[in-house]
C-alpha positions in Angstrom: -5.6 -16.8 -2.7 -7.2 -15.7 -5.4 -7.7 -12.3 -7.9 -11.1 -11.9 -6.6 -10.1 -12.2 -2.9 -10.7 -9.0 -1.0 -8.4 -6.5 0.4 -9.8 -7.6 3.7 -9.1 -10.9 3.4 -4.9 -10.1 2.5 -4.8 -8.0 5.4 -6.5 -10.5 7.3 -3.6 -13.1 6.0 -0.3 -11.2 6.8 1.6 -10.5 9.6 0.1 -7.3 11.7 1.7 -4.5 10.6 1.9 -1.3 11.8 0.5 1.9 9.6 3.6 4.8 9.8 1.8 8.4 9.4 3.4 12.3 9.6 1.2 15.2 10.5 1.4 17.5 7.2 3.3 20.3 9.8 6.2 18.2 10.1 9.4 18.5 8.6 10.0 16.4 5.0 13.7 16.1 6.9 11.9 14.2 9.9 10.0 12.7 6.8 13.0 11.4 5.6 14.0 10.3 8.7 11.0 7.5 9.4 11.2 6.9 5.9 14.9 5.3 6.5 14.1 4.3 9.7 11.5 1.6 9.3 12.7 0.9 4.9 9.5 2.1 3.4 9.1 3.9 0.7 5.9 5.8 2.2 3.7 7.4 5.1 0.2 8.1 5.4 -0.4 12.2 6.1 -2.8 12.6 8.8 -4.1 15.1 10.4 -5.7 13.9 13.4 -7.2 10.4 12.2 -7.9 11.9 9.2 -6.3 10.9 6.2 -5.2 14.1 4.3 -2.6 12.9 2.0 0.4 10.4 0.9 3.9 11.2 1.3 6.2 9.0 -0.5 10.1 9.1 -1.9 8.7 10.4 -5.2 7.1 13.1 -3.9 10.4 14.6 -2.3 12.2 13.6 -5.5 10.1 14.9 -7.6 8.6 18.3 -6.0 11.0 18.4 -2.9 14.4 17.8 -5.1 13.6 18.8 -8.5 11.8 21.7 -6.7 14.6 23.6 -5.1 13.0 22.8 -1.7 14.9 22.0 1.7 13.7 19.1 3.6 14.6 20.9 7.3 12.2 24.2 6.3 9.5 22.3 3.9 6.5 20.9 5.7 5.3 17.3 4.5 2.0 19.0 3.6 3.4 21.1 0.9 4.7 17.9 -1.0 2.5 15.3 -0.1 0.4 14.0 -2.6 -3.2 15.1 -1.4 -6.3 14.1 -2.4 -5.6 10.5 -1.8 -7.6 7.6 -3.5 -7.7 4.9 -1.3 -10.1 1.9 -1.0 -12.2 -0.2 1.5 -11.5 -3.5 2.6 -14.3 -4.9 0.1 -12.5 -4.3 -2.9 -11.0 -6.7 -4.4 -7.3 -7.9 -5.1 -8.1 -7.2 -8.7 -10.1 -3.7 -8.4 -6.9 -2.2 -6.2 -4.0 -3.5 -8.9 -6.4 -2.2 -11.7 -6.5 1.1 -9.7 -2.8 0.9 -9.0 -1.6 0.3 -12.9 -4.0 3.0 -13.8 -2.6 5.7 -11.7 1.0 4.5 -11.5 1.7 4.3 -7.7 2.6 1.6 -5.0 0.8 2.1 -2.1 -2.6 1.9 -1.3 -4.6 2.8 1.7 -7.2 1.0 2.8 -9.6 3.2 4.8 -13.0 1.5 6.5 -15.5 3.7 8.4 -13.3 6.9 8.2 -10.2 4.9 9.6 -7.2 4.0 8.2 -7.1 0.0 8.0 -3.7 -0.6 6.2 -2.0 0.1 3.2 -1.4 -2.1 0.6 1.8 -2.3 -1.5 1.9 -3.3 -5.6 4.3 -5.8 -4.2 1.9 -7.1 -1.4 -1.0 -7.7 -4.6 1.7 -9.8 -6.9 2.6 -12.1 -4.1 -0.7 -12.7 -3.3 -1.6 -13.4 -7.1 1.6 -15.3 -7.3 0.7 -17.4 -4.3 -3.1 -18.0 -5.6 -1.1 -19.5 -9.0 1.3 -21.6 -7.4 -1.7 -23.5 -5.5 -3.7 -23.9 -8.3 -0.2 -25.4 -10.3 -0.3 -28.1 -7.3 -4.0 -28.8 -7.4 -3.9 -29.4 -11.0 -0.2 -31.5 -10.5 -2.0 -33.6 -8.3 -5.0 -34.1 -10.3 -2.7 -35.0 -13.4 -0.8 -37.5 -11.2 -3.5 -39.0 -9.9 -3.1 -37.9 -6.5 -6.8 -36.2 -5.7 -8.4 -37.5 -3.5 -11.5 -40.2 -3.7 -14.8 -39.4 -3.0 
């Protein structure tokens, strides 16, 4: 688990998850609702299989809130985050939290051939980071102590 490791490889690595999307028509209140239903913080906006935007709890904080707007009569589409920077599965670990820092958001998707292939949390990038660290602490524990092995 390393820095360098590519997006395809993480997904590859965790438990099958599924992707949660809302059609931009839909209510921010049903939104809201999947939102609290599954604990995520966001949803992919398609349209079709086409991803047209990101909804997220800042979004309806900061536009939906802040904004005057009801969730029951305010469509997703009109607070969604659109265009949406996403990524393939080649890029790396690295690339996506250098992305992520850069534009100061959580969530990633990872598109492949015009199809959504996951998204990727900030949270999902540090484990895997911190996990890559803690391995090499061990392999270089063992090599201190002795314990690697003989040729």
């Amino acid at each position: 688990m390393k820095i360098n490791d590519t997006i395809g490889v993480l997904l590859g690595c965790r438990p099958e998850r599924k992707v949660l999307s809302i059609e931009p028509e839909q209510s921010v209140y049903e939104a809201l609702q999947m939102l609290a239903k599954y604990d995520i913080g966001v949803l992919l906006v398609c349209k079709g299989d086409r991803l047209v935007g990101i909804f997220s709890e800042r979004d309806y904080a900061r536009k939906g809130i802040l904004g005057g707007h009801t969730s029951r009569e305010t469509t997703v589409g009109q607070l969604m985050t659109s265009p949406v920077i996403s990524v393939n599965p080649k890029h790396t670990v690295d690339e996506c939290m250098t992305l992520m820092t850069q534009h100061d958001f959580r969530h990633l998707p990872v598109v492949q051939n015009d199809r959504i292939a996951g998204v990727v949390s900030i949270g999902d990038l540090v484990k895997w980071v911190i996990s890559g660290q803690e391995q090499t602490i061990q392999a270089l524990e063992g090599y201190i102590a002795g314990a690697y092995p003989c040729p």
